[in-house]
N, CA, C and O atoms as a Tripos MOL2 file, in Angstrom:
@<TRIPOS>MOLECULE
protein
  216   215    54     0     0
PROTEIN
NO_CHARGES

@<TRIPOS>ATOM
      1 N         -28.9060  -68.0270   22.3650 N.3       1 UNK1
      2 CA        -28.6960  -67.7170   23.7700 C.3       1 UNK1
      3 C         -30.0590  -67.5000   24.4380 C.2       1 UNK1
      4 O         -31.0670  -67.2030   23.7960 O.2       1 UNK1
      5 N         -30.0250  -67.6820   25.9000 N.am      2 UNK2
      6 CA        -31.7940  -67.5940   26.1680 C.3       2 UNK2
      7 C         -31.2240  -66.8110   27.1830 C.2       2 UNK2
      8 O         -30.3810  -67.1740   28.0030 O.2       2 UNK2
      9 N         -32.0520  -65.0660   26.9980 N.am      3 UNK3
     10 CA        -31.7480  -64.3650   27.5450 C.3       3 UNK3
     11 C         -33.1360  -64.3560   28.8540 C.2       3 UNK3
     12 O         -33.4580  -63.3520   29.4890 O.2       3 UNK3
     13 N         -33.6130  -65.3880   28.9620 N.am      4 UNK4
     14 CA        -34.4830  -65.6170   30.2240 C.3       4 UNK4
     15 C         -33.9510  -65.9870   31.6850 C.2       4 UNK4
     16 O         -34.3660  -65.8010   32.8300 O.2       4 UNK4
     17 N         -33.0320  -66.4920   31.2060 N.am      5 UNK5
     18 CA        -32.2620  -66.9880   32.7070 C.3       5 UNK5
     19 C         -30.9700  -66.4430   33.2610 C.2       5 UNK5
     20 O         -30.2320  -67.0450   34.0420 O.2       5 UNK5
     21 N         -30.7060  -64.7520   32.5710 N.am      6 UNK6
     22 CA        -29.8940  -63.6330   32.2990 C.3       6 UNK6
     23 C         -30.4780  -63.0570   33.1240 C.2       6 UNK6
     24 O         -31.6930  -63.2110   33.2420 O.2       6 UNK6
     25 N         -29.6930  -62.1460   34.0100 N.am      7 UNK7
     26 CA        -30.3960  -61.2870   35.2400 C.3       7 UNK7
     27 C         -30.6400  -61.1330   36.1360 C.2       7 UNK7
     28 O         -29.8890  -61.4540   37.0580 O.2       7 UNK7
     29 N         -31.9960  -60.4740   36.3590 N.am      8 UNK8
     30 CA        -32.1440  -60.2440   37.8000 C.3       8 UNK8
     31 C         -33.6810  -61.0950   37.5340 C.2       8 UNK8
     32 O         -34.3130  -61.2460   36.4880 O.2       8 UNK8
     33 N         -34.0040  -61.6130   39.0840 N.am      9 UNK9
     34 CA        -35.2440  -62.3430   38.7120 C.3       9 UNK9
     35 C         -36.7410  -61.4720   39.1570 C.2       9 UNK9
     36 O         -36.9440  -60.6780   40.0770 O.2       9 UNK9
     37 N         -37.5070  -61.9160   38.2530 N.am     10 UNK10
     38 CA        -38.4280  -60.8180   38.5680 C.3      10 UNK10
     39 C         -39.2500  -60.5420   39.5750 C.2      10 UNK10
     40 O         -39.3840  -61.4270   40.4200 O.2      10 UNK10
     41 N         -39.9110  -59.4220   39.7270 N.am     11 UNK11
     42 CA        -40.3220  -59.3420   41.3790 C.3      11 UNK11
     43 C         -41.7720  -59.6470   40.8000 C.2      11 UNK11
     44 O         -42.1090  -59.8650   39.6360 O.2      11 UNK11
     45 N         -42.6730  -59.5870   42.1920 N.am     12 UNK12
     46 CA        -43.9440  -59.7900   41.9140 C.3      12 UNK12
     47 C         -44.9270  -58.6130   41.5940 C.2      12 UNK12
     48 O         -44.8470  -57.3890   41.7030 O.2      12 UNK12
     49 N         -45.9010  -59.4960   41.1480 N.am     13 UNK13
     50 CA        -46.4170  -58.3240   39.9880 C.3      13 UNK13
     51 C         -47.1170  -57.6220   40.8200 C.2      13 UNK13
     52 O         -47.5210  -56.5850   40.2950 O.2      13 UNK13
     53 N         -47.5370  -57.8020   42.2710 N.am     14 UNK14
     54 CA        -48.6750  -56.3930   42.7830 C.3      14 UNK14
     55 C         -47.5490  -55.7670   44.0470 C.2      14 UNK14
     56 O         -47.6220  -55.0100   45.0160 O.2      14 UNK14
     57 N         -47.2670  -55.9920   43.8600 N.am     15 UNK15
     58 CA        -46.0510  -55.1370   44.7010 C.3      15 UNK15
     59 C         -46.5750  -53.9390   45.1060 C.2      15 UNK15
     60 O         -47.0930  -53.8590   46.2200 O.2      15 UNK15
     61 N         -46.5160  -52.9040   44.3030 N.am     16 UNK16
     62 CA        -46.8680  -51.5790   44.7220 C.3      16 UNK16
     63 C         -48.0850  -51.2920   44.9770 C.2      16 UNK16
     64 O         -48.4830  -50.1330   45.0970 O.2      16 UNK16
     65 N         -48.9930  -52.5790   45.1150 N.am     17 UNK17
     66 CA        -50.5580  -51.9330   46.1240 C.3      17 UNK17
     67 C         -50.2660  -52.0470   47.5010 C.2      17 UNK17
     68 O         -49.8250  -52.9570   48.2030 O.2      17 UNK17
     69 N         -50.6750  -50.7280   47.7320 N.am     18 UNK18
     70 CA        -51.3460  -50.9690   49.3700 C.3      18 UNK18
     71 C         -51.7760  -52.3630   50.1480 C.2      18 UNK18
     72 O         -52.6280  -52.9270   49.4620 O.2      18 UNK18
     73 N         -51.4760  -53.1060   51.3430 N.am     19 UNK19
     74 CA        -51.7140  -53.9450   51.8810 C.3      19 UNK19
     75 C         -53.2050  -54.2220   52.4480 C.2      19 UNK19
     76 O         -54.0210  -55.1360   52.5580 O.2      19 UNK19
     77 N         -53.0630  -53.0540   52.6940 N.am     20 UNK20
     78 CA        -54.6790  -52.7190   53.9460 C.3      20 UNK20
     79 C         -55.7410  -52.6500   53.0360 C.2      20 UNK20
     80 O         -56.7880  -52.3080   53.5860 O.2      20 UNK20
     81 N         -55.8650  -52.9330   51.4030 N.am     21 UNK21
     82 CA        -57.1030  -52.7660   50.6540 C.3      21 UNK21
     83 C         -57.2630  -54.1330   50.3680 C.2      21 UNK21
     84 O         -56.2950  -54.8850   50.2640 O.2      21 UNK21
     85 N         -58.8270  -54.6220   50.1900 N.am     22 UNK22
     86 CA        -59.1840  -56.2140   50.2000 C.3      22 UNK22
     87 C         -58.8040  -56.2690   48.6800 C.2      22 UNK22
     88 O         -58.7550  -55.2840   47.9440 O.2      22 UNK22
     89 N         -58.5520  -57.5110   48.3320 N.am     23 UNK23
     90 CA        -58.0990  -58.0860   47.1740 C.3      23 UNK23
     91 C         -59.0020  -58.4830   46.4450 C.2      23 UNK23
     92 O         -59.9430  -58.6380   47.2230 O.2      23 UNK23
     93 N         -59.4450  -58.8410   45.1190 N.am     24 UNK24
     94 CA        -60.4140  -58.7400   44.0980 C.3      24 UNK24
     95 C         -60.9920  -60.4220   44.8660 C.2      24 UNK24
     96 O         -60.2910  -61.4250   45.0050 O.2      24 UNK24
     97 N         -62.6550  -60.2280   45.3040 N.am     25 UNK25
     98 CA        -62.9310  -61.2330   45.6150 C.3      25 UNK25
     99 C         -63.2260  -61.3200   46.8000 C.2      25 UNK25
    100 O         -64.0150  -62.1710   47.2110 O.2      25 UNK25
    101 N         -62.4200  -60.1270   47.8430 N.am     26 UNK26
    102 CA        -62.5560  -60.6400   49.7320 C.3      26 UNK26
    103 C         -64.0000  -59.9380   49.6800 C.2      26 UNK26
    104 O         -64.5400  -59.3680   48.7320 O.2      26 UNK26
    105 N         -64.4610  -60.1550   51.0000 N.am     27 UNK27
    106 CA        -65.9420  -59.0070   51.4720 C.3      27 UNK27
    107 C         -65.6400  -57.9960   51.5560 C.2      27 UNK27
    108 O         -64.5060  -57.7470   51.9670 O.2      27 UNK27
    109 N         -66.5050  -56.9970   51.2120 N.am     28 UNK28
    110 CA        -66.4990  -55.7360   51.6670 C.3      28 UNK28
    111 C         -66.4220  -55.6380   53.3050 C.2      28 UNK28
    112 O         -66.8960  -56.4060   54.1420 O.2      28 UNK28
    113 N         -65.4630  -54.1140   53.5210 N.am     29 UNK29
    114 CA        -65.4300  -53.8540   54.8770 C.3      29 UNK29
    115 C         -66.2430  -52.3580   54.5080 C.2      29 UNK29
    116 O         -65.7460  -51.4590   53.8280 O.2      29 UNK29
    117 N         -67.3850  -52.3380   55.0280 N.am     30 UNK30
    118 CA        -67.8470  -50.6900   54.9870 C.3      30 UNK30
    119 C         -67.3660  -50.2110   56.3770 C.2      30 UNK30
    120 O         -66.6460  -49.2570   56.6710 O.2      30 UNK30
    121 N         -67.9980  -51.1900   57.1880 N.am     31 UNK31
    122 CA        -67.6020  -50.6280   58.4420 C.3      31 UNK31
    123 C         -66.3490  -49.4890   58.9910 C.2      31 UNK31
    124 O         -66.2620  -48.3820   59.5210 O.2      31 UNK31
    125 N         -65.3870  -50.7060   58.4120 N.am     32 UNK32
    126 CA        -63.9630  -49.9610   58.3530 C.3      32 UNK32
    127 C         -63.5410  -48.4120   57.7140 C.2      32 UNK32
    128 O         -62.9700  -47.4770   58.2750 O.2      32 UNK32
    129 N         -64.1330  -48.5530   56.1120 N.am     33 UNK33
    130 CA        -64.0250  -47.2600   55.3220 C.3      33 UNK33
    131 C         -64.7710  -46.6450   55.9470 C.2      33 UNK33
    132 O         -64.0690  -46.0560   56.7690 O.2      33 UNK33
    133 N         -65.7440  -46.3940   56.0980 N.am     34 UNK34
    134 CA        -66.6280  -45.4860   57.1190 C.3      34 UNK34
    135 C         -65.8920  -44.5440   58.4240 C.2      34 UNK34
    136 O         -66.1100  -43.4200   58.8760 O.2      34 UNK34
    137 N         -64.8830  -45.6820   58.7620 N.am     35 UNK35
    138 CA        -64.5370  -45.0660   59.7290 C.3      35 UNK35
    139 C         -62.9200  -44.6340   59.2650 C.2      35 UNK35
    140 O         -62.0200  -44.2420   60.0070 O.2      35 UNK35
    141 N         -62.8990  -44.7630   58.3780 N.am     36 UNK36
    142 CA        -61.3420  -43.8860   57.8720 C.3      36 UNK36
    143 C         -61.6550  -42.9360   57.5050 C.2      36 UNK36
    144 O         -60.8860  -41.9920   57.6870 O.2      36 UNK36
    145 N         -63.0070  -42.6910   56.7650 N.am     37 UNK37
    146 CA        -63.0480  -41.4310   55.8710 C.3      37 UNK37
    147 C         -63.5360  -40.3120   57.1200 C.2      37 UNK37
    148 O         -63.3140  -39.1080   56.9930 O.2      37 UNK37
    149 N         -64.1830  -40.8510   58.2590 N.am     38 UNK38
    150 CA        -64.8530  -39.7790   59.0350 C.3      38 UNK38
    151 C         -63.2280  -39.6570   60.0240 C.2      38 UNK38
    152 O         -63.1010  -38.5270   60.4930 O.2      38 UNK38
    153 N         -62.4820  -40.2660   60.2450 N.am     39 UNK39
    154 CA        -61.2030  -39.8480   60.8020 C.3      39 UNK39
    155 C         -60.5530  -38.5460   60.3480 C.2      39 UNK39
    156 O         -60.2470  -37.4480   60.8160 O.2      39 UNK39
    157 N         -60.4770  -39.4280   58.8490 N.am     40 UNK40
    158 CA        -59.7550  -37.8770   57.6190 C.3      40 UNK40
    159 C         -61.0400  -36.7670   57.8050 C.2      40 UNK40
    160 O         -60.7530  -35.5900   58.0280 O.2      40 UNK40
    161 N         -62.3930  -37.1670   57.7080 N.am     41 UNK41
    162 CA        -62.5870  -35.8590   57.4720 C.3      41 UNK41
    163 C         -62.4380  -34.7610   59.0000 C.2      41 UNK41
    164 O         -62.1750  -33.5590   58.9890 O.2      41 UNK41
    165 N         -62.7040  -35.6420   60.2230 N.am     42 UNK42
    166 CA        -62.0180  -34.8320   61.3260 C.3      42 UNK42
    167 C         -60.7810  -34.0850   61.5580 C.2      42 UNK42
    168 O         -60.6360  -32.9520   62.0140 O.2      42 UNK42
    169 N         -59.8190  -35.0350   61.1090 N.am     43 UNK43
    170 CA        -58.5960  -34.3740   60.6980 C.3      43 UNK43
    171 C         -58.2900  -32.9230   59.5150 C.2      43 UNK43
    172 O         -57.6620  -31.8940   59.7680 O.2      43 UNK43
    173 N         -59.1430  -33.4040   57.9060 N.am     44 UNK44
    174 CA        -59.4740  -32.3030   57.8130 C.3      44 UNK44
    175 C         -59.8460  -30.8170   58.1770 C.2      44 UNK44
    176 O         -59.2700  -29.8290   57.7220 O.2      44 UNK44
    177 N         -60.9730  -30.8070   59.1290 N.am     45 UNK45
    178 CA        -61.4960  -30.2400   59.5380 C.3      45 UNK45
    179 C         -60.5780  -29.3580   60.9270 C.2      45 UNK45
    180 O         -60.5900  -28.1460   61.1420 O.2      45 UNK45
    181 N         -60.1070  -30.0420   61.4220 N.am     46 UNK46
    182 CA        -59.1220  -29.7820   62.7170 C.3      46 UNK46
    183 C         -58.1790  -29.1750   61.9940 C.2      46 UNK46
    184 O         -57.8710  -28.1830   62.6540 O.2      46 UNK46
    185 N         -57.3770  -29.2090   60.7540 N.am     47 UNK47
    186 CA        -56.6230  -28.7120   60.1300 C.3      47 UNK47
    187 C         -56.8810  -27.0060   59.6730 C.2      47 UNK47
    188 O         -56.0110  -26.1370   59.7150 O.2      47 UNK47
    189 N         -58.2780  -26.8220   59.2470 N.am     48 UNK48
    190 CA        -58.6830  -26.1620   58.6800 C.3      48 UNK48
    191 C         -58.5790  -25.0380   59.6580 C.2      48 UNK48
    192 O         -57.9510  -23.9980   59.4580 O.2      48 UNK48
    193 N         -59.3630  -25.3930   60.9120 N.am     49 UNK49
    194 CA        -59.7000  -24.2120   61.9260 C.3      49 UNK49
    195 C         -58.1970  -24.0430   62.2290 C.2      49 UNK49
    196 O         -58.1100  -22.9740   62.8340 O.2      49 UNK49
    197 N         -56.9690  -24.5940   62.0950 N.am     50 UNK50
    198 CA        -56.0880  -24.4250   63.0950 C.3      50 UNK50
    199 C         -55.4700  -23.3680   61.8620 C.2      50 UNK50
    200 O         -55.0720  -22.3070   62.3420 O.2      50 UNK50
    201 N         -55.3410  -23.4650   60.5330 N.am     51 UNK51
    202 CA        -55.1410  -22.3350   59.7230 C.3      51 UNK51
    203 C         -56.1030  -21.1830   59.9250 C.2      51 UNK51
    204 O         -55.5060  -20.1090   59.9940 O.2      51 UNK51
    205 N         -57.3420  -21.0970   60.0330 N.am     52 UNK52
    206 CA        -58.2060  -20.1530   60.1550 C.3      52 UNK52
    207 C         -57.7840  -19.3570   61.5940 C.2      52 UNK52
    208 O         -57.9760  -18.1770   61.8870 O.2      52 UNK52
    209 N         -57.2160  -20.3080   62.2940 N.am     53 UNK53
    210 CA        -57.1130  -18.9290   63.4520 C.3      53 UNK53
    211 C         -55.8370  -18.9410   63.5360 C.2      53 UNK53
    212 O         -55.5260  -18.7540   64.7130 O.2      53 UNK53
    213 N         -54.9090  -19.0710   62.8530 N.am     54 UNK54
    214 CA        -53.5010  -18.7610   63.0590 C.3      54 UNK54
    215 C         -52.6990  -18.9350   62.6330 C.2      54 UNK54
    216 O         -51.6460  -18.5010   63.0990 O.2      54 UNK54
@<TRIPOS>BOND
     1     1     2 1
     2     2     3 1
     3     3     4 2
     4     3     5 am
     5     5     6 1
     6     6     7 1
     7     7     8 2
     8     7     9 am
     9     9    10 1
    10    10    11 1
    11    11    12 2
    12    11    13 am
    13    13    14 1
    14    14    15 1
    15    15    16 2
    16    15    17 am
    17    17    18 1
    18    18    19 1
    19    19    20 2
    20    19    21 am
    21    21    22 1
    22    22    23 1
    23    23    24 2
    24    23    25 am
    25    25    26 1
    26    26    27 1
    27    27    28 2
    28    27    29 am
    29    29    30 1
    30    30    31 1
    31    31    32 2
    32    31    33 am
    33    33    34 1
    34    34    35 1
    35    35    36 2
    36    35    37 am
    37    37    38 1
    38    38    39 1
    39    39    40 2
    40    39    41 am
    41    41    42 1
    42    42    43 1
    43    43    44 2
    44    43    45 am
    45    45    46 1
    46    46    47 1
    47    47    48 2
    48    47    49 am
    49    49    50 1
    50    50    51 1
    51    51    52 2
    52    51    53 am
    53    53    54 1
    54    54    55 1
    55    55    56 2
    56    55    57 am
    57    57    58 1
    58    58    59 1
    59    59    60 2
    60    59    61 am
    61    61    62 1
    62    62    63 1
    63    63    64 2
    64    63    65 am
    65    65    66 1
    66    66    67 1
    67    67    68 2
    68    67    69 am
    69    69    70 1
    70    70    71 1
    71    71    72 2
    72    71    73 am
    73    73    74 1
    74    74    75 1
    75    75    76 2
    76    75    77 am
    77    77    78 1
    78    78    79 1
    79    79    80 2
    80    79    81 am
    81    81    82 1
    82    82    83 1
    83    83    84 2
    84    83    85 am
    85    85    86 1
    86    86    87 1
    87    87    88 2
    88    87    89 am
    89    89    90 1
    90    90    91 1
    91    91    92 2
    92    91    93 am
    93    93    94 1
    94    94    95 1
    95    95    96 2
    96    95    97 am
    97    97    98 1
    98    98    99 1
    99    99   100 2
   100    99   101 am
   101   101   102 1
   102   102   103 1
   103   103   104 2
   104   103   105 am
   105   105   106 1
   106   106   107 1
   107   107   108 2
   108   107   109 am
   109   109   110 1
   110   110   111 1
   111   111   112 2
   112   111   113 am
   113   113   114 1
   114   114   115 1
   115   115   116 2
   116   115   117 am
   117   117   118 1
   118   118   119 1
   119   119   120 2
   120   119   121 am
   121   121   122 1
   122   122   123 1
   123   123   124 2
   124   123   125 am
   125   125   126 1
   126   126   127 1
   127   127   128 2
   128   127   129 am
   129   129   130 1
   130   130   131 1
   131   131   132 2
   132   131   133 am
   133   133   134 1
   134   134   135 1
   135   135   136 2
   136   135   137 am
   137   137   138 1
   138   138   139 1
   139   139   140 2
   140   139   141 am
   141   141   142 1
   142   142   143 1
   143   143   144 2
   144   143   145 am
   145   145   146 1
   146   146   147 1
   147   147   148 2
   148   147   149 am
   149   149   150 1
   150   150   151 1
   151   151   152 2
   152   151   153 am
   153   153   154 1
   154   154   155 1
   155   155   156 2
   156   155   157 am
   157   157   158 1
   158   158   159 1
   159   159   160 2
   160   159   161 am
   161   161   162 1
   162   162   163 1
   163   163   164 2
   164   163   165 am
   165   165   166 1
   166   166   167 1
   167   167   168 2
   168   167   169 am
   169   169   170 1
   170   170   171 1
   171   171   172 2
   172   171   173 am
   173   173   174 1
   174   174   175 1
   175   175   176 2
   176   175   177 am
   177   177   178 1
   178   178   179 1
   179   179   180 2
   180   179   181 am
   181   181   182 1
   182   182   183 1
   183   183   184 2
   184   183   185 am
   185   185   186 1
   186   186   187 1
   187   187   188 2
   188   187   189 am
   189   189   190 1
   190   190   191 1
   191   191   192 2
   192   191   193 am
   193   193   194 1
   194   194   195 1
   195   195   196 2
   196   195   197 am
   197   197   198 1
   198   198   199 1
   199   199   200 2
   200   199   201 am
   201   201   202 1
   202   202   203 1
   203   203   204 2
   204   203   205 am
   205   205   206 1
   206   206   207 1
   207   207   208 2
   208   207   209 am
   209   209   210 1
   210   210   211 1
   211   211   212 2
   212   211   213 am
   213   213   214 1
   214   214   215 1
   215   215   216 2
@<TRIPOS>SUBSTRUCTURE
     1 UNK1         2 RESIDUE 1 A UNK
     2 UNK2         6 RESIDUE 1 A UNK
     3 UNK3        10 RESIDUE 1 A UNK
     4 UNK4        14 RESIDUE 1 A UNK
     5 UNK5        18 RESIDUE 1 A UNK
     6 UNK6        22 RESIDUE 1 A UNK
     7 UNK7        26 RESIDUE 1 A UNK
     8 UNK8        30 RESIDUE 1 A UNK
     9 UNK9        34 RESIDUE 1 A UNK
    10 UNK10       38 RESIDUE 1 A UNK
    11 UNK11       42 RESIDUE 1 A UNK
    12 UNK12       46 RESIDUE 1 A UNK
    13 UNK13       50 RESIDUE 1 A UNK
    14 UNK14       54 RESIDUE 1 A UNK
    15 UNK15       58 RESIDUE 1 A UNK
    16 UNK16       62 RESIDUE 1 A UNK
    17 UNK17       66 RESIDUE 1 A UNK
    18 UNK18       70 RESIDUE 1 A UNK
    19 UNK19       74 RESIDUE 1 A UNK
    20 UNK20       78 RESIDUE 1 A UNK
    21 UNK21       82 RESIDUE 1 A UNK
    22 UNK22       86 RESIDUE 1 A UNK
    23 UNK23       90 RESIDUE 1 A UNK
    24 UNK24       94 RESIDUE 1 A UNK
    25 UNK25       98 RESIDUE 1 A UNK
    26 UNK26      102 RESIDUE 1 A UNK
    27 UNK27      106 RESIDUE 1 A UNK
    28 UNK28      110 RESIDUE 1 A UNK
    29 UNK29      114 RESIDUE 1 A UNK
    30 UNK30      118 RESIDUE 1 A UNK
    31 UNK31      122 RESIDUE 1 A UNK
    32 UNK32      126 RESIDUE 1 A UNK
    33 UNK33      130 RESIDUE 1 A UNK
    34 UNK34      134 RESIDUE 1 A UNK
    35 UNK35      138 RESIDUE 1 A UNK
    36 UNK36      142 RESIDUE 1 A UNK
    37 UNK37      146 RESIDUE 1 A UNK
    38 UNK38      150 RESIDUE 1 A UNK
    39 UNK39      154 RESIDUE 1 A UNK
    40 UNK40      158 RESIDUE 1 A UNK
    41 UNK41      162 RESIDUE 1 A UNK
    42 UNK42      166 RESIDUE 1 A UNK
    43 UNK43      170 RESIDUE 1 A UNK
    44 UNK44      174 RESIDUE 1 A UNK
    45 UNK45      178 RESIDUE 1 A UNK
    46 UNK46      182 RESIDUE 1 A UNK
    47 UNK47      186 RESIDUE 1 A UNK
    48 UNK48      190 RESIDUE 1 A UNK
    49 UNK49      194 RESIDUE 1 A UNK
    50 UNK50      198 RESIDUE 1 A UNK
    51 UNK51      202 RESIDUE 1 A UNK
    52 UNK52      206 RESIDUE 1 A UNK
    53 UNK53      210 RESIDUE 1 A UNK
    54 UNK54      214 RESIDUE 1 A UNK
């Protein structure tokens, strides 16, 4: 019996990465990360004081 063509068919294999990260091979975006990490760390930061005073 060929239990290969039994089932469900299989999904693809990168499925569960993130979309928005370049794929093995594209250019680097610094530009971009640069400006995510200084977002988060604003956000961080805005977070912080808003526990500190209340």
């Amino acid at each position: 019996m060929d239990y290969s063509k039994s089932g469900n068919p299989k999904s693809t294999r990168d499925s569960h990465h993130a979309q928005d990260l370049p794929r093995h091979g594209a250019p680097k975006a610094k530009a971009a990360e640069a400006a995510k990490k200084a977002a988060l760390l604003a956000r961080m930061k805005a977070a912080a004081e808003a526990k500190k005073k209340g």
